[in-house]
C-alpha positions as CSV (number, residue, x, y, z in Angstrom):
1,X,146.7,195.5,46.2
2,X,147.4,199.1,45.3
3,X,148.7,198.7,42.6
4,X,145.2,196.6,41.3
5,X,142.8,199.9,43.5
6,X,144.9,202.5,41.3
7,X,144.2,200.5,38.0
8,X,139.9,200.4,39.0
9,X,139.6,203.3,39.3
10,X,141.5,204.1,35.9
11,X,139.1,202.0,34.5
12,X,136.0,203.5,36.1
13,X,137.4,207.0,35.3
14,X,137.9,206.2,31.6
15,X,134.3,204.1,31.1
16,X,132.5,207.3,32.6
17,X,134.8,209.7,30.7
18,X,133.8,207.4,27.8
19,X,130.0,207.1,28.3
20,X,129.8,211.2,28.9
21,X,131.7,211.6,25.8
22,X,129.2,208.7,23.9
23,X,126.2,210.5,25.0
24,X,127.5,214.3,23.4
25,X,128.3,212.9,20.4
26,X,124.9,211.4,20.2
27,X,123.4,214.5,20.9
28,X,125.1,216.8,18.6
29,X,125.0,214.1,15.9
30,X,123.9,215.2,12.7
31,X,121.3,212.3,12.3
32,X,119.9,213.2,15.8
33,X,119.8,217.3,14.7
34,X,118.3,216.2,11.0
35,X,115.2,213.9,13.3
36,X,114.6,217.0,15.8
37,X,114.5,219.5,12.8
38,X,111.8,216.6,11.6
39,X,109.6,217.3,14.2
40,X,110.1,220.8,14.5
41,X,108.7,221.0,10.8
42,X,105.9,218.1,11.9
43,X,105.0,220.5,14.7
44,X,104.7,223.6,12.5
45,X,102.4,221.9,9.8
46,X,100.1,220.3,12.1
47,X,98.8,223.3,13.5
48,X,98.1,224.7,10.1
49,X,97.0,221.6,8.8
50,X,94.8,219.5,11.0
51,X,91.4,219.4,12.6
52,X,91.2,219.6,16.3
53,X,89.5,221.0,19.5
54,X,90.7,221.2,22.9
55,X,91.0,222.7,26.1
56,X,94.2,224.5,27.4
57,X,95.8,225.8,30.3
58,X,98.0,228.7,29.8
59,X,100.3,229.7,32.8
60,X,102.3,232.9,33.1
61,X,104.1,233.4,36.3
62,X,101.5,233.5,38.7
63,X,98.6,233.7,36.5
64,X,96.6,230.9,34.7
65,X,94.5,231.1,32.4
66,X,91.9,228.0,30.7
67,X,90.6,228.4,26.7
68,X,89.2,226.6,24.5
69,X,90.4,226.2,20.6
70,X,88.9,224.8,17.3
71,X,90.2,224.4,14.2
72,X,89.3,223.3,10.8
73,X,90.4,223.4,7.3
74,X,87.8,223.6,5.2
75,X,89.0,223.7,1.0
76,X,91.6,227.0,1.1
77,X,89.9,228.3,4.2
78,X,91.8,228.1,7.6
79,X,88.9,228.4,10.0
80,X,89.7,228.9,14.4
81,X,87.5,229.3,17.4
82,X,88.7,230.5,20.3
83,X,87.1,231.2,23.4
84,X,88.3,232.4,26.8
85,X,87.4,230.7,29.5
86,X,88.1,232.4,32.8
87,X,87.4,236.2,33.5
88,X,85.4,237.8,31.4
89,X,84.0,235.9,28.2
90,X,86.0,237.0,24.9
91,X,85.3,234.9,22.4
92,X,87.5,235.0,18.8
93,X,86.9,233.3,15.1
94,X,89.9,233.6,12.7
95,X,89.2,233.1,9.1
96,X,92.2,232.9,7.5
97,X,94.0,236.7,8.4
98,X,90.8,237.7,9.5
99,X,89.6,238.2,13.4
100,X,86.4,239.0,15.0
101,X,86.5,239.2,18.4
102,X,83.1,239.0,20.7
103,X,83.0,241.3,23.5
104,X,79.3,240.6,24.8
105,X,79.3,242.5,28.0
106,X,80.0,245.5,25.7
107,X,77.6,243.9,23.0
108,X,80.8,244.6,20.6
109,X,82.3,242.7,17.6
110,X,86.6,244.1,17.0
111,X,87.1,243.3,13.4
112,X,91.2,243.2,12.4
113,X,93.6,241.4,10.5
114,X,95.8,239.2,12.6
115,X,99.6,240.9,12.9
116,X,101.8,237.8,14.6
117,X,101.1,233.7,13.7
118,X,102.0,232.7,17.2
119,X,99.0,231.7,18.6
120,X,99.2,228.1,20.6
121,X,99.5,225.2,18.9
122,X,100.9,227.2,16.1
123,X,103.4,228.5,17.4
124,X,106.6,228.4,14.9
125,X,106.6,231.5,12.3
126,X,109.9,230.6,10.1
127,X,111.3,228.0,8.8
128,X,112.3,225.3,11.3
129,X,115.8,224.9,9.9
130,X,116.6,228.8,10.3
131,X,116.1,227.9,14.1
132,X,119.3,226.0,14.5
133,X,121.4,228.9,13.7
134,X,120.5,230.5,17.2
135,X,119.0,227.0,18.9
136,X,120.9,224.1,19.6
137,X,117.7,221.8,18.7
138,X,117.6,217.6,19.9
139,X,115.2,215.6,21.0
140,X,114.0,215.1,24.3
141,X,112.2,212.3,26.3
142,X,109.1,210.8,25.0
143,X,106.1,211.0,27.6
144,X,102.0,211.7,27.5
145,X,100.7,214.6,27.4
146,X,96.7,215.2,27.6
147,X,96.3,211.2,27.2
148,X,98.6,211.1,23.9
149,X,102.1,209.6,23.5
150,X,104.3,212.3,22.8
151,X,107.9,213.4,22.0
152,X,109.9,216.1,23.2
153,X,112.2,218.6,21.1
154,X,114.3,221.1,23.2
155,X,115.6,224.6,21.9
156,X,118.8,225.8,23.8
157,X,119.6,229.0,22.9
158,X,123.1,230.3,21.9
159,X,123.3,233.7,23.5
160,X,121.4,235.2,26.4
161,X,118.7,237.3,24.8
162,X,116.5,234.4,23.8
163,X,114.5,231.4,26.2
164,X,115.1,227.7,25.8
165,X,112.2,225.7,25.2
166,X,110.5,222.3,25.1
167,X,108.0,221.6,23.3
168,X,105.6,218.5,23.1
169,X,104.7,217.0,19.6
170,X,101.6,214.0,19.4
171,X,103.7,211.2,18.3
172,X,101.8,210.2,15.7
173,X,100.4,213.4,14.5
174,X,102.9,216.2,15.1
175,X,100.6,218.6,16.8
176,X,102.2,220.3,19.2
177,X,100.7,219.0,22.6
178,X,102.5,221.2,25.5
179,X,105.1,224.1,25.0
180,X,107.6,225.2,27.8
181,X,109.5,228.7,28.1
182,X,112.7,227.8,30.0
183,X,115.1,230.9,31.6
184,X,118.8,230.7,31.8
185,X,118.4,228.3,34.8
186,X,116.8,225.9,32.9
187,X,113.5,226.9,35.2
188,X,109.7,226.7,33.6
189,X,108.6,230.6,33.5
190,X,105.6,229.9,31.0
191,X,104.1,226.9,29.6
192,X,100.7,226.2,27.6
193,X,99.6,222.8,28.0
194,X,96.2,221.1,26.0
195,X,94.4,219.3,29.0
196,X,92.0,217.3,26.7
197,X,92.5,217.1,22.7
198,X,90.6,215.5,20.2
199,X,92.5,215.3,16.3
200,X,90.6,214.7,13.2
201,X,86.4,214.5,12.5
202,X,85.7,218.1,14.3
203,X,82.2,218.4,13.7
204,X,82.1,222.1,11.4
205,X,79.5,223.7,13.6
206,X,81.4,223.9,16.7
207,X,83.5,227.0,14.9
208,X,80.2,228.6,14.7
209,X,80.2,231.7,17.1
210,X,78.6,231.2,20.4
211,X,76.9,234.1,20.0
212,X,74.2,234.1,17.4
213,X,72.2,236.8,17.7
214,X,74.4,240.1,17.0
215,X,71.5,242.4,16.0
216,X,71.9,245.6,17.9
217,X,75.9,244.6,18.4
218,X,78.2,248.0,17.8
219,X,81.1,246.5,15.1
220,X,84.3,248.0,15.2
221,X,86.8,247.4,12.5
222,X,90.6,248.3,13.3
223,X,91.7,250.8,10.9
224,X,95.3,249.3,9.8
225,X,97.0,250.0,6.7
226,X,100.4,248.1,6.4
227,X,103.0,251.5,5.8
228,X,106.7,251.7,5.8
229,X,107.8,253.7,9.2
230,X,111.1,254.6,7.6
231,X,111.7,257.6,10.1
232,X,112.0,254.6,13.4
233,X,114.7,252.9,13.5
234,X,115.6,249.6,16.0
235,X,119.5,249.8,15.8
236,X,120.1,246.6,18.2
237,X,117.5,243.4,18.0
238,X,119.1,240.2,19.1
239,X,120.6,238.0,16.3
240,X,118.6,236.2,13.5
241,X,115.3,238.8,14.7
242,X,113.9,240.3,11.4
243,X,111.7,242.6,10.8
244,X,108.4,241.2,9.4
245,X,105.7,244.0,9.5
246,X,104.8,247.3,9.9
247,X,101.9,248.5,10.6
248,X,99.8,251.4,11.7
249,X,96.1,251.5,13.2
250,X,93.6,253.4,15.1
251,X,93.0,252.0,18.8
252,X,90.2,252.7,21.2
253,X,90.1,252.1,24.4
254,X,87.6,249.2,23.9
255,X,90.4,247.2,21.6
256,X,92.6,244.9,22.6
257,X,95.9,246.0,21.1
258,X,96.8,242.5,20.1
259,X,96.4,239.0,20.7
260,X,99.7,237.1,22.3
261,X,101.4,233.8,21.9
262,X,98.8,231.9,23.8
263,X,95.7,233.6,22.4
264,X,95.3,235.8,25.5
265,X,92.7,238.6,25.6
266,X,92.9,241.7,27.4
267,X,90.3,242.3,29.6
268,X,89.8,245.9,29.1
269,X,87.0,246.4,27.2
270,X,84.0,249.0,28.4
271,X,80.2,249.9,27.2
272,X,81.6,253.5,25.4
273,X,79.3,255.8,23.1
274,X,82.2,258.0,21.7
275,X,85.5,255.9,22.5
276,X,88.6,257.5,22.5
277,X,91.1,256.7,19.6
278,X,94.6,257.3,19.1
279,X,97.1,256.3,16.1
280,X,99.6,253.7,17.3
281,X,102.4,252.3,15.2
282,X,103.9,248.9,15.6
283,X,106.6,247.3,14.3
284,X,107.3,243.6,15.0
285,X,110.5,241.4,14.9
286,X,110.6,237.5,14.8
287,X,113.2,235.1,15.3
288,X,110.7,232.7,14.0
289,X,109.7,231.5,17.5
290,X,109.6,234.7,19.9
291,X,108.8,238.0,18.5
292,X,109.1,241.6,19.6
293,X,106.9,244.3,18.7
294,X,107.6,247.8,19.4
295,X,104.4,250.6,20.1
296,X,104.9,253.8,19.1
297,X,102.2,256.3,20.1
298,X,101.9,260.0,20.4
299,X,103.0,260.7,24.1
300,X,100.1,263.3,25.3
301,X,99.3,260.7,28.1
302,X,100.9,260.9,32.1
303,X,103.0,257.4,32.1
304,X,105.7,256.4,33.9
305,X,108.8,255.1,32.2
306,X,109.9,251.6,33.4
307,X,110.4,248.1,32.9
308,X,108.5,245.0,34.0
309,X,107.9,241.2,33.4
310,X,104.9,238.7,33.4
311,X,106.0,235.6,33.3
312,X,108.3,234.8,30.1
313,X,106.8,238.2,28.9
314,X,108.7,241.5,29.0
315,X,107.7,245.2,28.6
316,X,109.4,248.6,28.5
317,X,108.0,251.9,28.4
318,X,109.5,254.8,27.6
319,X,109.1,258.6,26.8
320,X,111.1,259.6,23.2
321,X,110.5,263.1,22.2
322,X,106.8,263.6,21.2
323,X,106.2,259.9,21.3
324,X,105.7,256.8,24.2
325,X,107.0,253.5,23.1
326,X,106.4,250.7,24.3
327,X,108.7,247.1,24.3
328,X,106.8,244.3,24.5
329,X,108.5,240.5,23.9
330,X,108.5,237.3,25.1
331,X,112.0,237.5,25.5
332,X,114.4,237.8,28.0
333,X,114.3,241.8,30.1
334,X,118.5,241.7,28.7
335,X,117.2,241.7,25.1
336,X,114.1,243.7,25.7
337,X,116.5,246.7,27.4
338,X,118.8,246.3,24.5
339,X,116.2,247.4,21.9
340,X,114.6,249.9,24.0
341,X,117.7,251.8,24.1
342,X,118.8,251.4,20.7
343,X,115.6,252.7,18.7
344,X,116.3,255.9,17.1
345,X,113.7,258.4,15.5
346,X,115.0,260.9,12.6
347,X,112.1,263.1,11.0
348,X,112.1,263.9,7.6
């Protein structure tokens, strides 16, 4: 009788061993890594691709946030509407790499070229196969998502200065449906999810601007020049971030600095006769799917150095010399601290 109890649970031991050692291989298995990159490429040219409209909730730590996007392709022409919801009404049309943004409390249109390709559903950069050198990619479970059968594709990250994610693709499609930003724990701390979508036959007008009549409107267009800021140097981005632009611009105080990852828009802008403008440098970082961009701006304003976080989002400010810079990356505070210290200025 012992003898027989001893031998069962050999046997259950080795089957659960075996199972648990079935499902890893399956995992890493090349054919599973080849599908997931499959989607992750499916994903990518969806967004770019396709017509759709929808409506989206956007979540960062406590905040939430409800737009509204459109997008066509009309010929060679990338066309996107955007509108924010909540809040004040900001309301932005993308043509291509240019963005007007309607501020109509201010009666004001902000013309500038866009600086990152992150906004949601679009919200892989690189090449999906570049991923997998610092992501271990697979798939997930299927579900629905916004009334669509989906399929999940998880990123796990291979060092600690990059999130995990999850990301929802429309089965049949490839657009991406829901994305998750996951912390070391595994734990949700951002996520943009589509609440109603509608793929294919967008009727042209509704990327029209909402606001027709402009006469009388104050245009301001965002002085940036791409230049090579060969005196700043990052000494210590995360592996596989590259530097993809430079750029320098003038900035009121009536212009959102830059649209984020899930086409947020400050809420900062003001009626102003003579607004107040200062240079401000930026130089951005991609690892294909999170970027970091660092500001560099003459320091003449009282600020306090410091770090903080918003969600998945990270910032650092910090007095160098003559100049404030500020950190700003959807990344983990570990990698955000590591670049903030490590950036270097040498003048000529």
């Amino acid at each position: 009788m012992r003898q027989t109890l001893v031998l069962f649970r050999f046997v259950v031991a080795f089957s659960v061993l075996f199972a648990l050692s079935a499902k890893a291989q399956n995992i890493e298995s090349p054919a599973d890594k080849r599908e997931a990159q499959s989607w992750l490429k499916k994903i990518q040219s969806a967004a770019q691709k396709l017509n759709y409209a929808g409506t989206f909730v956007y979540q960062q730590g406590t905040q939430i946030r409800t737009s509204r996007i459109t997008h066509l392709v009309d010929g060679k022409r990338e066309i996107e509407k955007l509108e924010i919801l909540d809040g004040k009404p900001r309301e932005y049309i993308r043509s291509n790499e240019e963005v007007v943004c309607y501020v109509p409390e201010a009666k004001t249109l902000l013309v500038e070229k866009r600086v990152t390709h992150d906004v949601f559903p679009a919200i892989l950069a690189a090449n999906p196969s570049d991923l997998t050198d610092f992501y271990n990619v697979r798939k997930g479970e299927a579900g629905r998502v916004a009334g669509h059968d989906s399929q999940a594709i998880v990123l796990e990250p291979k060092d600690n200065l990059r999130y995990g994610y999850q990301l929802w693709a429309e089965k049949t499609t490839g657009l991406l449906l829901r994305a998750q930003t996951l912390n070391e724990k595994s734990e949700v701390v951002e996520q943009i999810t589509f609440t109603q979508i509608a793929i294919g036959n967008i009727d042209k007008n509704r990327v029209k601007p909402t606001f027709q009549n402009t006469a009388g409107w104050r245009v301001e267009n965002a002085v940036m020049s791409q230049v090579s800021l060969s005196g700043w140097t990052v000494k210590s981005v995360p592996p596989g971030f590259k530097k993809i632009r430079e750029v320098k611009r003038l900035v009121s105080d009536t212009t959102p600095m830059n649209s984020s990852a899930s086409g947020n828009a400050q809420n900062n802008a003001h009626p102003a006769t003579q607004p107040h403008q200062r240079e401000v440098s930026q130089i951005v970082f991609s690892d294909g799917l999170a970027a970091i961009s660092v500001f560099i701006e003459p320091g003449t304003q009282s600020r306090t150095e410091g770090f903080m976080q918003q969600g998945a989002m990270n910032i650092a400010g910090k007095r160098q010399g003559d100049f404030w810079l500020t950190i700003v990356g959807e990344v983990p505070s570990t990698a955000i601290k590591q670049v903030a210290n490590s950036i270097e200025f040498k003048s000529r």
